[in-house]
N, C-alpha and C positions, 0 to 999 in steps of 0.2 A: 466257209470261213466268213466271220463279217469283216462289212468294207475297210480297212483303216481310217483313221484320221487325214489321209494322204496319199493320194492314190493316183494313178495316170491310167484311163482308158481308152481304146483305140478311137482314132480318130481318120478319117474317110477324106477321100479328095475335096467333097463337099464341103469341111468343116464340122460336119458331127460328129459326135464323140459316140462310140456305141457298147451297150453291154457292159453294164458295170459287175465288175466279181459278184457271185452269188454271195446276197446278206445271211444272216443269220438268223436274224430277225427283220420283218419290214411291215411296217403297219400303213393301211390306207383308211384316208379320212375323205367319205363321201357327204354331201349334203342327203342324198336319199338313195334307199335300198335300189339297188342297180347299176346306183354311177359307177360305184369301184370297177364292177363288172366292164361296162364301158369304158372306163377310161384307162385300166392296165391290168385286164382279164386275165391277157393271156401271159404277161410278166409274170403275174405271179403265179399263175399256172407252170411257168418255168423253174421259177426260181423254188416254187413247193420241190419241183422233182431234182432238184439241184440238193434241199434238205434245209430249208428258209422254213424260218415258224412264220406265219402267214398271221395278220390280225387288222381288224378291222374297229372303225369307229365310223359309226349311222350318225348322223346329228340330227335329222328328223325323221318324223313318224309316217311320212309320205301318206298321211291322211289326206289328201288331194289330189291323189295320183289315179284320179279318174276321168270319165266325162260322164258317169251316168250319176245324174241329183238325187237318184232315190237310194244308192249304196250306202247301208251302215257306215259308218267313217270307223268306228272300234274294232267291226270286222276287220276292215280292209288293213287297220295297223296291223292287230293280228295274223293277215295272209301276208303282209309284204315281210314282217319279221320272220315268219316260217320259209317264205321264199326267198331270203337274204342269207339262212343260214343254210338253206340248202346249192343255192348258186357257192357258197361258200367251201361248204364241201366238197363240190364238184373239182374245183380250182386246185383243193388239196389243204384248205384249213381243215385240221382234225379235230379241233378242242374246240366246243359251243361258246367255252367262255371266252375266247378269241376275239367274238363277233360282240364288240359293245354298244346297244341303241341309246343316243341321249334323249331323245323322243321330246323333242320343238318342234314347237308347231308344224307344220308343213306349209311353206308360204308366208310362215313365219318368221323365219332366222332372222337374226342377229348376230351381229359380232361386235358384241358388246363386251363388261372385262365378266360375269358373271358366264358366260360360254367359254370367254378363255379360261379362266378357270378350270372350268370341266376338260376342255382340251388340253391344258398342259398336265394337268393329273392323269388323263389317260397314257400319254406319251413319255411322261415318267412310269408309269407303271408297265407298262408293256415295252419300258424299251428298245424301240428298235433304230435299226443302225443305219436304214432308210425310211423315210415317210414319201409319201406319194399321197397329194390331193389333186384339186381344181385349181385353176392359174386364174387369182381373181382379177389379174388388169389385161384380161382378152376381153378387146374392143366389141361393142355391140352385142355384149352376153345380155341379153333381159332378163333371165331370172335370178331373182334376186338371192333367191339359198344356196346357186352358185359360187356368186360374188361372194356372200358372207361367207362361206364353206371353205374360200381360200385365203381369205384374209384370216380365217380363223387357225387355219393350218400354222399359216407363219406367223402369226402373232403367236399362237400357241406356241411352238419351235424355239422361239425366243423365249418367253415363259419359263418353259419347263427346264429349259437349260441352263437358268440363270438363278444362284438360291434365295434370291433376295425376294422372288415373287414366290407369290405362297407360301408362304411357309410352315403355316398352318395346316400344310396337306401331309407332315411328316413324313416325306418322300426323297429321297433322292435327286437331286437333280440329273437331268439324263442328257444329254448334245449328241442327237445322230448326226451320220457323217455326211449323207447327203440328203438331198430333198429334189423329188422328180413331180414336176407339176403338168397333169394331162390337157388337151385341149389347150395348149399355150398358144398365146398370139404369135411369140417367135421360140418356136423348138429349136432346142440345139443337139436335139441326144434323142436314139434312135435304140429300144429293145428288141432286138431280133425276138420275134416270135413263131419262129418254123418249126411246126411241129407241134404248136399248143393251140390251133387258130379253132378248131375244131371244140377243144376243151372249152375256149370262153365264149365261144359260141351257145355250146350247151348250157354253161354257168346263165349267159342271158337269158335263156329258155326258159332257166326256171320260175324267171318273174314273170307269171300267167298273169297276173293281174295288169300284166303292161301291155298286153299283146296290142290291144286298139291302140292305147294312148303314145307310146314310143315305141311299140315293134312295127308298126303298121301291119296287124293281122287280125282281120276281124272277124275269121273261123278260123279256128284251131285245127279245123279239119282240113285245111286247105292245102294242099303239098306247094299248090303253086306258090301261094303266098309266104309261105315256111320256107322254101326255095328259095325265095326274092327274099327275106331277109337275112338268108346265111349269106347269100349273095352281097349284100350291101358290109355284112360285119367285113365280110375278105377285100371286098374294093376298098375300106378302109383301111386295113392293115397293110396293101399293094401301096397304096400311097404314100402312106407314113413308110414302108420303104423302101419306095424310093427318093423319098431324103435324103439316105445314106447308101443308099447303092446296094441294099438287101432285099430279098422276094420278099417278105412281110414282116411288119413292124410295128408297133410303138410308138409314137413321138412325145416327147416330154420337153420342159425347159429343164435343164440340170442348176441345181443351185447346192455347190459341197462349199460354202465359205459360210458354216451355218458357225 
């Protein structure tokens, strides 16, 4: 069912709220191929098997997303777009055209009104009743396609819901009902993910190309090392819940007064 316009979710001795109704639609806005994964794998991992159409917006071409100076950069767009739709798959998006790349720079973003643009069109278009990005006012984030990546969420958010902006994009105006921001400096809301930690694990997996640069794995061969990084996805999931007093978790800000 999607969320309503109005809705009450449970809430914990701690103060977070947890598990909002399975959407209907919920689209995630990453800066680069892999955040989503990282930052609400295993949600949506849930909420695919729950019967949520799953969709995604790329904003960059993670053409940077190496350390080694002599990698084609066209390739490597090419391998991380192949390995974003396939960590996608895994999660439980079925439709390729789900997975939108806007393909800026890498290290480039902006969140300027020519991005919101493109981000409120998407989020009219694809509708959905949740969005989930980056939380761009967590303190001490340095990378900057972060920052612009969240800012471009809610400004988008605002955008797409209002008809006044764009209107040139002959669209509908869309207002989902809520909006879950990962990696927040203050979470208040807690996804139980028991039972899917597995799933977004493997969704990470799929970005070979990240294994050195943010899997810390630098053979593939390595069980130990493969080990130690399932190991890190679950120590994060055990923390995030216990925030809200569940074996693993999610953590988001919840903001539904969109």
């Amino acid at each position: 069912m999607s969320v309503p316009d109005s809705y009450s979710v449970p809430e914990t001795p701690s103060g977070f709220t947890t598990d909002l109704p399975t959407p209907t639609r919920a689209l995630a806005i990453g800066a680069h191929p892999d955040d989503v994964e990282f930052g609400c794998g295993g949600t949506f991992a849930k909420w695919a098997a729950g019967g949520c159409e799953l969709f995604y917006v790329v904003l960059t071409d993670g053409s940077k997303g190496t350390w080694d100076p002599d990698v084609d950069q066209a390739e490597l767009v090419v391998t991380r777009q192949r390995e974003q739709r396939a960590a996608a798959r895994i999660l439980g998006c079925t439709d390729q055209a789900h997975v939108a790349f806007l393909g800026w720079i890498d290290g480039e973003l902006d969140s300027s009104l020519r991005q919101r643009w493109e981000v409120a069109y998407w989020i009219r278009r694809f509708a959905p009743d949740v969005v989930l990005g980056h939380d761009p006012w967590r303190r001490y984030r340095i990378h900057p396609d972060h920052r612009h990546a969240g800012f471009l969420t809610t400004d988008g958010i605002v955008a797409a819901r209002d008809p006044k902006f764009f209107p040139e994009q002959n669209i509908s105006p869309h207002r989902p009902s809520a909006l879950l921001l990962w990696e927040a400096d203050a979470p208040d809301h807690v996804e139980s993910i028991e039972g899917f930690l597995d799933q977004k694990t493997h969704a990470l997996l799929a970005h070979e190309s990240q294994y050195e640069t943010t899997h810390r794995v630098t053979d593939q061969t390595s069980t130990e090392q493969l080990a130690a990084f399932r190991s890190a996805v679950e120590d994060r999931g055990r923390q995030a819940g216990r925030l809200a007093n569940i074996a693993v978790g999610e953590a988001f800000k919840r903001i539904d007064r969109l």
